[in-house]
Structure formats: C-alpha cells, structure tokens
C-alpha positions as CSV (number, residue, x, y, z in Angstrom):
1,X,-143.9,119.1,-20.0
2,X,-146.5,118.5,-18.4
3,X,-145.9,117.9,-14.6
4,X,-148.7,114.9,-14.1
5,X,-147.2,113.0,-16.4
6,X,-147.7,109.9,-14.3
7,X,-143.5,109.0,-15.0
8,X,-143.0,112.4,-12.8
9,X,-144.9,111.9,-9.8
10,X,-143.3,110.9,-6.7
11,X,-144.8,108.8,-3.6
12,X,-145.8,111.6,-1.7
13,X,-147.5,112.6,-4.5
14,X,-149.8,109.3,-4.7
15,X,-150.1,109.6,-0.9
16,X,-153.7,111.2,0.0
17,X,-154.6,114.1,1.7
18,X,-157.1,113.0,4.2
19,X,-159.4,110.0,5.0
20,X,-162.3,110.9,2.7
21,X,-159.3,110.7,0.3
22,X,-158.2,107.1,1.3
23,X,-161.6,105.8,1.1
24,X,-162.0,107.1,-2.2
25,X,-158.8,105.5,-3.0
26,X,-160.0,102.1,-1.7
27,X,-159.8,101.9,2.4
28,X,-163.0,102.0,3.5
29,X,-161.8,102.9,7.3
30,X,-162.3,101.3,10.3
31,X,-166.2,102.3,11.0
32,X,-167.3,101.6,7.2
33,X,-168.8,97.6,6.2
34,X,-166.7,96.4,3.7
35,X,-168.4,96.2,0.2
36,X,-169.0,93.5,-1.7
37,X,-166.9,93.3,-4.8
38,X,-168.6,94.3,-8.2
39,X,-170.2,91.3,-9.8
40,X,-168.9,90.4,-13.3
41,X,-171.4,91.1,-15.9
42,X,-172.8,88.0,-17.2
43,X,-171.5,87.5,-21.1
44,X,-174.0,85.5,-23.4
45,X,-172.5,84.1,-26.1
46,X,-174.1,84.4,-29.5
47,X,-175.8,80.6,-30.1
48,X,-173.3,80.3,-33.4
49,X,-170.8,80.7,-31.1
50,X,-171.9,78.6,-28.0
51,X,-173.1,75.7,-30.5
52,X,-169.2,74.8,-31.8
53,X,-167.5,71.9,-30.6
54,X,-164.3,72.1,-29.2
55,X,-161.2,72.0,-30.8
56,X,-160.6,68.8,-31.9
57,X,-156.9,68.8,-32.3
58,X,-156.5,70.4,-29.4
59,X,-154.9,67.5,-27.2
60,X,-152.5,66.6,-30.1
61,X,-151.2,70.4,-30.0
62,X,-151.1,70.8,-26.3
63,X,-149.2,67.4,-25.9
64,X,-146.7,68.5,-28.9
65,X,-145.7,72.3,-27.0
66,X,-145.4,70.4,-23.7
67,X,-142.8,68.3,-25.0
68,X,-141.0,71.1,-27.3
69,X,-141.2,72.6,-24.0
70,X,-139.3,70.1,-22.2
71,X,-136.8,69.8,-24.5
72,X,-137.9,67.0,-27.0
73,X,-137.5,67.6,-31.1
74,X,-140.9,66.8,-32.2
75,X,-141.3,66.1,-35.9
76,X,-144.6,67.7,-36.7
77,X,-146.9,66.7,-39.3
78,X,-150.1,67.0,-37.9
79,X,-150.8,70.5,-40.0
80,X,-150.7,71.1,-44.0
81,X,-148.6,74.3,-43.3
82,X,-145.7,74.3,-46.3
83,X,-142.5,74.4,-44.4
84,X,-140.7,76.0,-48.1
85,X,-140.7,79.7,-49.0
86,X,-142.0,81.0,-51.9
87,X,-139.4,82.2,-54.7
88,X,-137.2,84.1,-54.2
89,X,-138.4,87.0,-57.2
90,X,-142.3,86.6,-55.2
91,X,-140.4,88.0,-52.1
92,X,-138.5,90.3,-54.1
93,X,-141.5,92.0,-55.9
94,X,-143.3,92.0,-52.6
95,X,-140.4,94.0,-51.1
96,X,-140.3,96.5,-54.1
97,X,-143.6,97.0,-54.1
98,X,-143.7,97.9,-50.5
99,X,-141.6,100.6,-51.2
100,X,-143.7,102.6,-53.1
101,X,-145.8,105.4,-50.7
102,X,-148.8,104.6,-52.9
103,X,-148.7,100.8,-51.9
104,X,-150.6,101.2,-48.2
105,X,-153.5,102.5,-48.8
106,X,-156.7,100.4,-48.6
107,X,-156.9,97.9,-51.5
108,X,-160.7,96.6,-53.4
109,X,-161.7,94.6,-51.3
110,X,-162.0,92.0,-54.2
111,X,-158.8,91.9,-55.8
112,X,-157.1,94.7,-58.1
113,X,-158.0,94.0,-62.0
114,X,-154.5,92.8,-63.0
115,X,-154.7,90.1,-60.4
116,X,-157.8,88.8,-61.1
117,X,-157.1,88.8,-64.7
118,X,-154.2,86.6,-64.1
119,X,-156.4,84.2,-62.5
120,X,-158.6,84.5,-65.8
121,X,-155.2,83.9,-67.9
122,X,-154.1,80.6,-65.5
123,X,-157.9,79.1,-66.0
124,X,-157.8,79.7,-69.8
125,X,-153.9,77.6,-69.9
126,X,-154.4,74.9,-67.1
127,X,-157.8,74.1,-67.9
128,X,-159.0,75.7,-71.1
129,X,-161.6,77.6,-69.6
130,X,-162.6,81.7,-69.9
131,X,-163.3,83.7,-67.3
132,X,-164.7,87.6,-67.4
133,X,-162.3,88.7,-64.5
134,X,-164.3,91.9,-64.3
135,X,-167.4,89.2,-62.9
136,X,-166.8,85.7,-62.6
137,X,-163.3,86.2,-60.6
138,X,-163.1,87.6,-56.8
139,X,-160.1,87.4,-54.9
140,X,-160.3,86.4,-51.5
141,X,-158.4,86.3,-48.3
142,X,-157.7,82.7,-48.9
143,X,-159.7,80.4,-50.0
144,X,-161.1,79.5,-46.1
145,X,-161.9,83.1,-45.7
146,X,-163.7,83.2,-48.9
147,X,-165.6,79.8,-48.4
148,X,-167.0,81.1,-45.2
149,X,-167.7,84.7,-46.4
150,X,-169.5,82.6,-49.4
151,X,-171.2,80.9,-47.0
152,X,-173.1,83.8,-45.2
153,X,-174.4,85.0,-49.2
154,X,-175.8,81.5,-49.8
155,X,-177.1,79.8,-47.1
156,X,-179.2,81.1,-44.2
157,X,-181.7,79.5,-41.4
158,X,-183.9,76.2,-42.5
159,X,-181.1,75.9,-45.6
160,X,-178.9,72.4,-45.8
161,X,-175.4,72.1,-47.7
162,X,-173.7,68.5,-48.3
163,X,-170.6,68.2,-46.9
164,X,-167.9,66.2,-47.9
165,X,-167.2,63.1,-44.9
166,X,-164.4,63.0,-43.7
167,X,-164.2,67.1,-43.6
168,X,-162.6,69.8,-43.7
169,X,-163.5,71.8,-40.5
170,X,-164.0,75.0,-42.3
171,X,-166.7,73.0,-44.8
172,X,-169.0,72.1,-42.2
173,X,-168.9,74.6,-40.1
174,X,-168.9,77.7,-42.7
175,X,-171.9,76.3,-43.0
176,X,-173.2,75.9,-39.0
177,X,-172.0,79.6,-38.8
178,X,-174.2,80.7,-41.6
179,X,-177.3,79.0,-39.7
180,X,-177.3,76.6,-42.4
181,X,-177.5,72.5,-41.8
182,X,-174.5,70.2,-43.0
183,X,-175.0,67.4,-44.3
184,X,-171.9,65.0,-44.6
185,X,-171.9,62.2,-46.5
186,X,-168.7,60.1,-47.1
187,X,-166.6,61.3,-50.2
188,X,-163.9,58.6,-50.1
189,X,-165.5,56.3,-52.9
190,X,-167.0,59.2,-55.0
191,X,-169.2,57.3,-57.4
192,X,-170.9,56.4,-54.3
193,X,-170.6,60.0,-53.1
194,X,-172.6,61.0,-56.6
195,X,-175.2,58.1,-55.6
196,X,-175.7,59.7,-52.0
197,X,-176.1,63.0,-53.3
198,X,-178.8,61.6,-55.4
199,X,-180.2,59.6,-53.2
200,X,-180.5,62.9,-50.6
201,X,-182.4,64.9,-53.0
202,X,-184.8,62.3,-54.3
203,X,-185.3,61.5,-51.0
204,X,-186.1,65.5,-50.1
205,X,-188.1,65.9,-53.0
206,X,-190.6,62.6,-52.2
207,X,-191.3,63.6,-48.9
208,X,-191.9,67.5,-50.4
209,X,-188.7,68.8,-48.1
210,X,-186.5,71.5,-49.7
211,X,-183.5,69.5,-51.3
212,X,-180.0,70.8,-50.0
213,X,-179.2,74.4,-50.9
214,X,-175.6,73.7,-51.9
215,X,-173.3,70.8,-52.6
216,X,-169.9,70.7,-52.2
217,X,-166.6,69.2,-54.3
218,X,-163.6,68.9,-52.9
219,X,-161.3,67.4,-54.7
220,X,-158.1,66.7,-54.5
221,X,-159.5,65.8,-50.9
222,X,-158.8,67.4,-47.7
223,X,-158.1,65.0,-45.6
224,X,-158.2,62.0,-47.4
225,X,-156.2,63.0,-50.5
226,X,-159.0,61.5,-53.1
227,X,-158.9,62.4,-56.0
228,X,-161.6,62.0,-59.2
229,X,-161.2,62.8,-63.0
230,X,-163.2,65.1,-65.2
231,X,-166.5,62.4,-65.2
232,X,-167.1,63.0,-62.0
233,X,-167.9,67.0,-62.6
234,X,-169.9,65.9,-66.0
235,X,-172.1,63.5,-63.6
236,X,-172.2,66.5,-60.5
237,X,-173.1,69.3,-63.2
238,X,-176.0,66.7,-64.2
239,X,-177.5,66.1,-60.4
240,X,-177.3,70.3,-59.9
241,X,-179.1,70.8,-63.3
242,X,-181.9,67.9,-62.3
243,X,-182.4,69.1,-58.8
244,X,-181.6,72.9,-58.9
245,X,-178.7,72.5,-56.1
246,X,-175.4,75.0,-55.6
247,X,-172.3,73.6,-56.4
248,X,-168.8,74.8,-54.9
249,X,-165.4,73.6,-55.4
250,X,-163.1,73.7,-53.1
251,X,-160.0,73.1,-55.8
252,X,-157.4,73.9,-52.8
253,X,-154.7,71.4,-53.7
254,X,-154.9,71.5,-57.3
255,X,-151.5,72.8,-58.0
256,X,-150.3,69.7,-56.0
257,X,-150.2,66.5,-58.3
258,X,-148.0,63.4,-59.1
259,X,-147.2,60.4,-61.3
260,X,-148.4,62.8,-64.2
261,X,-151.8,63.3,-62.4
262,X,-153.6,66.6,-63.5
263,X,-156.5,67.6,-61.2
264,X,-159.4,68.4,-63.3
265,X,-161.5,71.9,-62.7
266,X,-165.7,72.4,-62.0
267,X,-165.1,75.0,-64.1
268,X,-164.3,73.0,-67.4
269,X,-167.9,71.1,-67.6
270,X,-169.9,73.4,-70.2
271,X,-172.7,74.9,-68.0
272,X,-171.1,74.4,-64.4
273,X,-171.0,78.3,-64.0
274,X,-174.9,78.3,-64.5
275,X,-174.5,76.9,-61.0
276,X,-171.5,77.4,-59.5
277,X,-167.9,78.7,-58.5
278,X,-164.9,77.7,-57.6
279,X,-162.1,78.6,-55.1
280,X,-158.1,78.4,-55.3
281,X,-155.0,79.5,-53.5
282,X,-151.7,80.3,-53.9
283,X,-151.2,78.7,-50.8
284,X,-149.6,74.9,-51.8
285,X,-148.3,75.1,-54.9
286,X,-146.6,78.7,-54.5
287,X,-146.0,78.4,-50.8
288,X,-147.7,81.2,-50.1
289,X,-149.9,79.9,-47.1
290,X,-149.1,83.2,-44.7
291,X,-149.5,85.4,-47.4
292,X,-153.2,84.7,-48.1
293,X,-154.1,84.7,-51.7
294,X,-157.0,83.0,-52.6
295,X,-160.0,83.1,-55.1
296,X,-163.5,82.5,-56.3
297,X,-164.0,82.4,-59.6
298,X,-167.4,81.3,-61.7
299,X,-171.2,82.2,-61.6
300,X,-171.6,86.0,-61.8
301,X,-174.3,86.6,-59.5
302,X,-172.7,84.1,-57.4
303,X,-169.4,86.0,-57.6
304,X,-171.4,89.2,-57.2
305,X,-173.0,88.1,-54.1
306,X,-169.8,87.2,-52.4
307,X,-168.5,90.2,-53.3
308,X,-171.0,92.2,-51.7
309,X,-170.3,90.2,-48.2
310,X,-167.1,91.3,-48.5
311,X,-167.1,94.7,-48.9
312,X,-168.9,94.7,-45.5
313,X,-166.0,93.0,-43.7
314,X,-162.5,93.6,-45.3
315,X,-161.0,95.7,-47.3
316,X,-159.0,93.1,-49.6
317,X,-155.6,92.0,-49.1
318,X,-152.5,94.2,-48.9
319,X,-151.8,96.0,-52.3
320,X,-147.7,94.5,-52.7
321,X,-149.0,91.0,-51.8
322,X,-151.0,91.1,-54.7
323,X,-148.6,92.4,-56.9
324,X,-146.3,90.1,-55.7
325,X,-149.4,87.0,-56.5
326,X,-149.4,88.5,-60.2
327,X,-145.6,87.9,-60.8
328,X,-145.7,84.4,-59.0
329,X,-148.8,83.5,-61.7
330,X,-146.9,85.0,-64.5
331,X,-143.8,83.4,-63.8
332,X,-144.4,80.8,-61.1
333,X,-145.3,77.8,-63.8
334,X,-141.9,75.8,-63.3
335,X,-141.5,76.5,-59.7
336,X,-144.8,74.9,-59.1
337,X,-143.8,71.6,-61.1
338,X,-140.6,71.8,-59.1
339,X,-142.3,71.9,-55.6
340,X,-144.5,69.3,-56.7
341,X,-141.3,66.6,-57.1
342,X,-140.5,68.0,-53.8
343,X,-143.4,66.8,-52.2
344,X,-143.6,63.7,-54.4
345,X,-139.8,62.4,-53.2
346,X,-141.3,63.1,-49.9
347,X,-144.4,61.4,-50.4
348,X,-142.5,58.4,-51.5
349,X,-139.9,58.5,-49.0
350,X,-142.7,58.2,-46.3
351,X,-144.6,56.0,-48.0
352,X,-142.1,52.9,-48.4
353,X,-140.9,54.0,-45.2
354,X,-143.7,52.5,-43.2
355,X,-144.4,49.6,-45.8
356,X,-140.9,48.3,-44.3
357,X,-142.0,48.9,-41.0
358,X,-145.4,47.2,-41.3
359,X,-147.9,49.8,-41.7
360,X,-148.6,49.8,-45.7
361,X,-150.5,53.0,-46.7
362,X,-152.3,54.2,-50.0
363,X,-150.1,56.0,-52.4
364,X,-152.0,60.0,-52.6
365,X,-151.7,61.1,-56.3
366,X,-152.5,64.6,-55.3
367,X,-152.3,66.7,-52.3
368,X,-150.1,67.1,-49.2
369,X,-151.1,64.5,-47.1
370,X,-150.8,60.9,-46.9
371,X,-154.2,59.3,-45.5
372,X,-153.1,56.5,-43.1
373,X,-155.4,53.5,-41.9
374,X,-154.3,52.5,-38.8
375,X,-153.0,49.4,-38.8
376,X,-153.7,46.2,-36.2
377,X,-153.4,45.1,-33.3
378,X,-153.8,49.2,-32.9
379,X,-156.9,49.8,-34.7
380,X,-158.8,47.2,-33.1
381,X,-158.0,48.9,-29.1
382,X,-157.5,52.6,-29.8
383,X,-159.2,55.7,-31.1
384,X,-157.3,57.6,-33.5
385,X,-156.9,60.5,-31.0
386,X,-155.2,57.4,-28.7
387,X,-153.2,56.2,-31.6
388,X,-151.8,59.7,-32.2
389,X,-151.3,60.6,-29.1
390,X,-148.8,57.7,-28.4
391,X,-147.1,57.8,-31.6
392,X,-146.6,61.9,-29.9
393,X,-145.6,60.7,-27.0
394,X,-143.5,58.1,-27.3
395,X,-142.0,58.6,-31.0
396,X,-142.1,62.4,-30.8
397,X,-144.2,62.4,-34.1
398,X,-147.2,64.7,-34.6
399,X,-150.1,63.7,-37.5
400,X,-153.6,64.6,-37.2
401,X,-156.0,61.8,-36.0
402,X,-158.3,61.0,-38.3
403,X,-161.3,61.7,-35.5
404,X,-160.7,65.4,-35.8
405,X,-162.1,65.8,-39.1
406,X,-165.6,63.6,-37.6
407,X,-167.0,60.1,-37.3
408,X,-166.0,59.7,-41.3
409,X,-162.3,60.0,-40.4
410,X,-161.9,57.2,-37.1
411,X,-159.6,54.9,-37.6
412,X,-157.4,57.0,-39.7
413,X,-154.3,59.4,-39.5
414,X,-153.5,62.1,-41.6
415,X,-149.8,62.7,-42.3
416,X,-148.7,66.1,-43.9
417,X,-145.4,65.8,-46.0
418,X,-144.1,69.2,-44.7
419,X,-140.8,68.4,-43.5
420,X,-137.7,67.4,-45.6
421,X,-136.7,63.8,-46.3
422,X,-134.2,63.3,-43.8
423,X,-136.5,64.2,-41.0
424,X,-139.4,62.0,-42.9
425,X,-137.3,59.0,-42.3
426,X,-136.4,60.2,-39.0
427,X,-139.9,60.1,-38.5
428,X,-140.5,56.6,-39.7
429,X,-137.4,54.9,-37.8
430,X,-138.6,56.4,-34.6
431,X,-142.2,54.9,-35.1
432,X,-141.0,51.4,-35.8
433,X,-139.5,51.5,-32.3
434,X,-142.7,52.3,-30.8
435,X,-144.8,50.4,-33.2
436,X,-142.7,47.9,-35.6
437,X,-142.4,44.7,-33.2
438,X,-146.1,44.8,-32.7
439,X,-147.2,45.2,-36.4
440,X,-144.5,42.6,-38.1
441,X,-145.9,40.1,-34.8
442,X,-149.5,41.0,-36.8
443,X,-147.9,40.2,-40.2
C-alpha cells in the first residue's frame, strides 16, 4: 500500500519542516506583506445565454418547497408531470431488457428500426397515414429535446418562427436559442390564428421582408388546452404551400382526449410532409414522462437534418427504454383509453368543483390541463402571479399563473389534473375558503 495514501498520514506528517515550508503552505511570516487574494476570472456568458429571462415560475416553486418545508401538504398542480406509472408489462420489459450484457452499449442516436417502425405502424392505425420509418421517423429524447435540436437545423440568425401565444416555454425559446426571432401570435381562437398567420406573411412579403421561416401547430394546446379539427391543418397546409413557410407540430397531448374527441394529425393533410414534421411522446398517454420517448416524424430532409444535429450531441436513448416503448406501442392501445377516463373523471371532478364554488371554467376536450380565467373581484386587482401566489399560500394549492407562459396568458391559471380525485376536491374545498365568500358576493 502505498504509504502517502492521504487516509495514512498522521499530523506530524502534515506539519512542515521549516519556514520556507510554512510559507509555501500559506503563512507568509512575520516580515512578508500579505498578498492580495487571486482575483476570480471574469466569466462571459454566451449572449444566448445572458439574453433569457428568468424563470418565470420560479416564485410559485420557491413558495411551494418553503411550505412543504415547514410542514404544510401542498396539493400541486402547477406542472403537467403524470403522477401514474406506466404499465406494469412497460416496466417489466424494461427490467428484462436490462438484463441482457448487450443492452448498455451506446444506442443510434435516432431510434433502433423496430421502434421507429412502431411509430410508422401507430400513424398508419390512428390516423391513416404511412410513414418510411427508415426516413420520415427520428426518435428523440422527448419531444422538448427534439423541438430544440430541430430548432438549431432550421432556423439561424436574421430567421423568424410564429409562435403559438400563450406558449409553451420551450416554443419560443428553441427558437431565441437557435438565434432565430419568435413571433407569437394568439392561438386561442385559431381561425383567427390562420388569419394572423396570413396576415404576417402578406404583410412580409409587401414590404419585400423575408416571411417567417417556420410556423408552428400546437394543438391540443399547451397551455390553454385548445383544440381544432382536421380543417384547420387543410387551411395551415394551404398558407405553407402559398407562402413557402415550415410547419411543425407539436402533437404532445394527442393521446389525451375526451367526450369521444379524437385529436387530428399534420400528418394526415395530403402534401403536409412536403413541408413539414411532426413530434409525439410517450409521455401523457403512456406515463412515460421520466423515461423520455419522443419523436419526429414527416419530411425526409427535414427528418434528415434533425438527425444529423443529433448525432453531434447524444447518442439516443437507453437501448431497454426503447424496447420497453415498442411493447407499450404494441400493446399499450387500451391502457391509453383507460388513462384517458382517468383524467377525464378528474377533469370533471375539478371542473364542477369550482362551478359550485363560483369560479366556472371551460370544459378542456383534450389535454391535461384545465385553463382557468380568473374570476372577479380577483381579476380586476391581481396579476396572475398574485392570484397564484395566494391561492399557494393561503389554500396550499399550486397551478401555474397564466403570466409564465407571456403577456397572452395574464389573467389566466393553468391547472394540471395530476393528482387523484380525492385530493382534486381537497383542492377545491380549500379554495372556496380562501376565495368562495368573495366570488358568490360577485355572483
């Protein structure tokens, strides 16, 4: 062994020999001036970096761990983070898989054939549409990871990209990190999104101004839970073919539908894939959020492109997480429907909830979230930061105010039905105390 082994040495050991020796190990002496300590280096951030705004949620999230801190049970609903596992086979397969020597190795970085042909084989049942796995399918590290990976192959300095308003952080800023310009316009009425979109590029095009670069769809809607039928891609597919835009779908919460509601796909419009893709997850309708199991699937040289980003920062996911994804889109079919009534019993339960209470919402017919107006005398004195932040701290209820996701989203909450019914009405009782007397005084 060897005997400096710094577990072996001894305080005489550590003790130095002579004064040269004590200076060197940080007394100057008695005779010496005493140096000035080493300035820090001075760390420039890159400007894609320096540019981003804060955190907008950060408030709500500090507030909520100062209060689990100090003892409180805060019912948190402030992120779309699927409380339910996945089934019980997916976790099986995963576990078998892991098993095998051969399983650790680095993966393709997009996506082993079997899994992407699985997405080919779900497109072709859900939505009737084909898709060469080998080139219009790329699997991705979720579908964030892929939309901002996308983002760096499409768009680059002096390019714009419309942006769906109220949005999705990772939409806008996907784009601000690429050097591109967002461009949000409102998405909650979207016939009138289709006129603004129009309107943008006719605009660009009469002054002689580049129109944007890329347009995109995202719908059912983070956060607002809007939803459109197949029309609405017929009428986008026409503006992208009139003014040469990019279109990308962000089709996240598709697999998360009610009251017989069947989110239509980009994809199904003869001649979308002349101009764009489209990305889903696993991680609603599976429960697979931690697992990260996303794709891309659509125009080949769009595919292609992405592809080539990737290759240059991951190596694709974990081989037995991908096996495990093929076995939960082989077999997953009624275990999707059946999480689906899950968070349709909760959406209901939440939703009559506060109509008894005073604060009548819109019914979603798609996605996790329940978009909330706030209701008066509250809307007309607070911020939606404010409003959240007391229904935090004085009903020990987290949402999301509708502020974080920009200007779009004031006067809004968003409400993620991620905990079980019983604590969903928890919730609501403990709002009507803080906020029942004054809305039914309003009524």
């Amino acid at each position: 062994m060897d005997s400096t082994d710094p577990a072996l040495l001894t305080d005489t050991d550590l003790t130095p020999d002579n004064p040269a020796d004590e200076r060197a190990a940080g007394d100057d002496g008695p005779d010496e001036p005493q140096r000035p300590p080493l300035a820090k280096p001075a760390i420039r951030l890159a400007d894609r970096i320096a540019d981003l705004p804060p955190y907008l949620f950060a408030r709500i999230n500090q507030l909520r761990d100062q209060k689990r801190q100090a003892g409180c049970d805060v019912i948190d609903m402030s992120m779309g983070n699927p409380s339910d596992p996945p089934a019980t086979y997916i976790i099986e397969k995963l576990t078998e898989s892991a098993q095998d020597p051969r399983a650790h190795g680095y993966a393709p970085s997009t996506g082993i054939r079997n899994l992407k042909r699985e997405l080919a084989a779900k497109y072709l049942k859900k939505w009737g549409v084909r898709l060469d796995p080998d080139t219009e399918v790329v699997c991705t590290l979720g579908s964030k990871e892929g939309f901002g990976h996308l983002c760096l192959a499409l768009i680059g300095p002096g390019d714009s990209a419309i942006v769906p308003a109220p949005s999705y952080p990772a939409h806008v800023y996907g784009v601000a990190l690429a050097s591109g310009r967002p461009i949000l316009i409102n998405t909650m009425d979207p016939s009138q999104y289709l006129s603004d979109i129009a309107a943008t590029c006719e605009q660009a095009e009469r002054r002689g101004e580049p129109v944007p670069k890329m347009v995109i769809v995202n719908f059912p809607h983070n956060p607002t839970a809007t939803v459109v039928e197949a029309d609405f891609y017929e009428d986008v597919v026409k503006l992208a073919r009139r003014h040469g835009f990019l279109l990308v779908s962000d089709l996240a919460y598709a697999d998360v539908t009610f009251d017989g509601y069947v989110a239509p796909s980009l994809m199904a419009v003869p001649g979308a894939k002349q101009f764009g893709v489209e990305f889903t997850t696993m991680s609603k309708g599976y429960n697979m959020a931690g697992w990260r199991v996303g794709y891309c699937a659509g125009n080949a040289e769009i595919i292609r492109a992405l592809g080539t980003v990737k290759t240059y920062y991951d190596y694709g996911m974990f081989r037995p997480t991908q096996v495990a994804a093929i076995m939960a889109l082989r077999h997953g079919d009624a275990d999707v429907e059946a999480q689906c009534r899950v968070y349709q019993r909760r959406r209901d339960v939440l939703c009559e909830g506060l109509g008894r209470i005073g604060w009548p919402v819109d019914v979603p017919k798609a996605s996790m979230f329940v978009w909330a107006k706030i209701p008066e005398p509250f809307a007309s004195t607070m911020t939606s930061m404010e409003f959240s932040a007391m229904l935090l701290e004085e009903a020990d209820v987290a949402v999301s105010p509708g502020g974080g996701f920009g200007d779009a989203g004031e006067g809004f909450v968003r409400i993620a039905l991620i905990e079980n019914e019983n604590r969903l009405r928890q919730a609501v009782r403990q709002i009507g105390k803080v906020v029942g007397e004054r809305l039914l005084k309003v009524s």
